[in-house]
N, C-alpha and C positions, 0 to 999 in steps of 0.2 A: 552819736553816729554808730550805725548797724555794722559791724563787720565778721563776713561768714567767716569759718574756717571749716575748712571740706577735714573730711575723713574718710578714706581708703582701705579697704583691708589691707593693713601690713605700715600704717602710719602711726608715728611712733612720737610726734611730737607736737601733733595738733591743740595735745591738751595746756603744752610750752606757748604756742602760739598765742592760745585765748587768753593765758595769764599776762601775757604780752601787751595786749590788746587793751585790757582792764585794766593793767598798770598806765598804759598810754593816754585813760580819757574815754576809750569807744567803750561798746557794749558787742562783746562777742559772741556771734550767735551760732550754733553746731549746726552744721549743714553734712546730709552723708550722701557720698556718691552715686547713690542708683534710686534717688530723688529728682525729679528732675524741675524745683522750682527753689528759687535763688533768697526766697524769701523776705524780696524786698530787700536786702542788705545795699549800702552803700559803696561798700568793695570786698574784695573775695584776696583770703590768706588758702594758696595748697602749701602745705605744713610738709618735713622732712617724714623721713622712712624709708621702709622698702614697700611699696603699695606692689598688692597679687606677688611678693616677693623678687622683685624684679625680674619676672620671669620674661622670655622673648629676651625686652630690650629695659633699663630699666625705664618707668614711666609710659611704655608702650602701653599695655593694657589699662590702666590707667586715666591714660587720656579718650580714653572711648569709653568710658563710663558715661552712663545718661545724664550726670549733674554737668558733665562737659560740654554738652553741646550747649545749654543754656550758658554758661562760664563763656565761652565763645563768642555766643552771636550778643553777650554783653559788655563783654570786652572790644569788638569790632564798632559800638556805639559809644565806648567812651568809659566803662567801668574801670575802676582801676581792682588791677590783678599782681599778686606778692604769688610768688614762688619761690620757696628755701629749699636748697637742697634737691630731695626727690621732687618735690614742685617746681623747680627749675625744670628738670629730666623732662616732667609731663608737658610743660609748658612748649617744650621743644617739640616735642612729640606732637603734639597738638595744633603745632601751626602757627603759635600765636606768638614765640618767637623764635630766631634765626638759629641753625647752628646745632648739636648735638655733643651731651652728655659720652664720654667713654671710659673704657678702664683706667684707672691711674697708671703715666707713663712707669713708674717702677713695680705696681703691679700688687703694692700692699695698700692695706686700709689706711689711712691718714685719721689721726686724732688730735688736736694741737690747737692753743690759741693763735690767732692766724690774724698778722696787721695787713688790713687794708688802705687804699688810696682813693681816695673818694673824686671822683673822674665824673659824674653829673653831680649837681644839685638842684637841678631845675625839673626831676621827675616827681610823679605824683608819692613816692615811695622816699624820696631823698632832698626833702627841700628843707628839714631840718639840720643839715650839714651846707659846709662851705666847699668849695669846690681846692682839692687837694690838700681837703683834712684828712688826716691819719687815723683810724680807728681800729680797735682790737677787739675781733669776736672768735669764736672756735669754729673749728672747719674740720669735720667729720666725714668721709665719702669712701669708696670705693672707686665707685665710678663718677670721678667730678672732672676729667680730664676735658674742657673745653675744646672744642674742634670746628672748624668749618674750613670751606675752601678759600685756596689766597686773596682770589678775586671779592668773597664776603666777608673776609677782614678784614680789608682794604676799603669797605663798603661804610660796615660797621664804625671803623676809627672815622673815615674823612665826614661821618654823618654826626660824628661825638656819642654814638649808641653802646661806649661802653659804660657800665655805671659804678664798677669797683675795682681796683686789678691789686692783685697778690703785692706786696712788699716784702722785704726782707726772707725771702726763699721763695718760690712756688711748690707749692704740695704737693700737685698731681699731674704738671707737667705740659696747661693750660696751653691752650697758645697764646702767645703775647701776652702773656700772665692775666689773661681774664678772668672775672673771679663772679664778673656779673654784665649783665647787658637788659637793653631798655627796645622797647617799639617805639618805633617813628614818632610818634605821639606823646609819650614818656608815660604812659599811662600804666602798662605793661611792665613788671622789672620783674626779672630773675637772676640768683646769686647761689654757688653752692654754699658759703660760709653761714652761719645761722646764728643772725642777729638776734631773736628770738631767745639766744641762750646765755646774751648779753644783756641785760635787763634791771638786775638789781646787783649792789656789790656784794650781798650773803654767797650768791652762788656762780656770780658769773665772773671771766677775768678782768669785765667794767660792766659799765654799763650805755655801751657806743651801739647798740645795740637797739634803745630805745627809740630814736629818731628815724627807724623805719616806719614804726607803726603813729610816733607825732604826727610825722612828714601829712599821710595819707589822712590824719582827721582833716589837716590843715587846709587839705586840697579838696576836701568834700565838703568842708562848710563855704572855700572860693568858689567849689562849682557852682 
């Protein structure tokens, strides 16, 4: 199985991603942003950073890059799309999911292994976990402070659209300790925390981390 990983000027962990990818079973293929052809890949990883340096907003320029609007209109057909981190931000950014990335409520960087609560398991990104498994990956942001309005948190929970939420502290001050959220379809997931850095035990603090990227072969050989 093909899977892109985009690169942005100012992305800092794509090359994390694809080792990710190749530890998992796929074949990771480098896709850069002001391309604007998908190259056939099975599903699309946008990898952490600060892409254009988070300038505007973070992830805003970003998601108008010309590999985006392809990313888009193949995600609204069914593509399955990973956003870690600053790929979450863009993700937002771009429409394709709910809600907005902001400063952390206390206002410093956050660096830290970070346990999550595994809230789907039924997404194309999360179906190698059981639903309210415990997992531990690091969580790195500035800006990872989840946001949106009462009425689409309210939207999000009653639809089951969250896909990971903070345990034992929240970092950045989330609301309702979201850590990650999915599209309607489960096809779509974005999360600040970066699985992707979870992978092997030489380097990571597990390796809870891998069953992102199982999850996703798993779902492209059912497609």
């Amino acid at each position: 199985m093909r899977i892109g990983v985009i690169t942005f000027p100012g992305s800092l962990d794509d090359v994390d991603a694809a080792r990710a990818v190749r530890l998992a079973g796929g074949e990771a293929v480098a896709l850069w942003h002001a391309d604007d052809d998908l190259s056939g890949v099975d599903a699309v990883v946008l990898p952490g950073g600060f892409s254009y340096g988070d300038y505007l907003r973070a992830g805003a320029i970003a998601a108008r890059a010309p590999l985006m609007r392809s990313v888009v209109d193949r995600a609204h057909a069914g593509l399955p799309v990973l956003g870690i981190c600053n790929g979450f931000q863009v993700l937002c950014e771009a429409g394709l999911l709910p809600g907005a990335l902001t400063r952390n409520g206390h206002l410093h960087f956050r660096n830290r292994d970070q346990a999550l609560l595994v809230e789907r398991a039924d997404t194309a990104w999360t179906s190698a976990y059981t639903t309210g498994q415990r997992i531990v990956v690091p969580v790195k942001n500035g800006e990872g402070r989840y946001v949106a309005a009462p009425a689409e948190l309210d939207r999000l929970e009653g639809e089951g659209r969250v896909v990971v939420r903070y345990a034992d502290g929240n970092p950045n001050g989330s609301s309702r300790d979201i850590a990650g959220v999915t599209s309607a379809d489960g096809r779509v997931v974005g999360l600040m925390p970066h699985p992707e850095h979870a992978v092997e035990d030489l380097t990571g603090p597990s390796v809870d981390g891998l069953g992102f990227f199982t999850s996703v072969l798993s779902s492209v050989v059912t497609a």
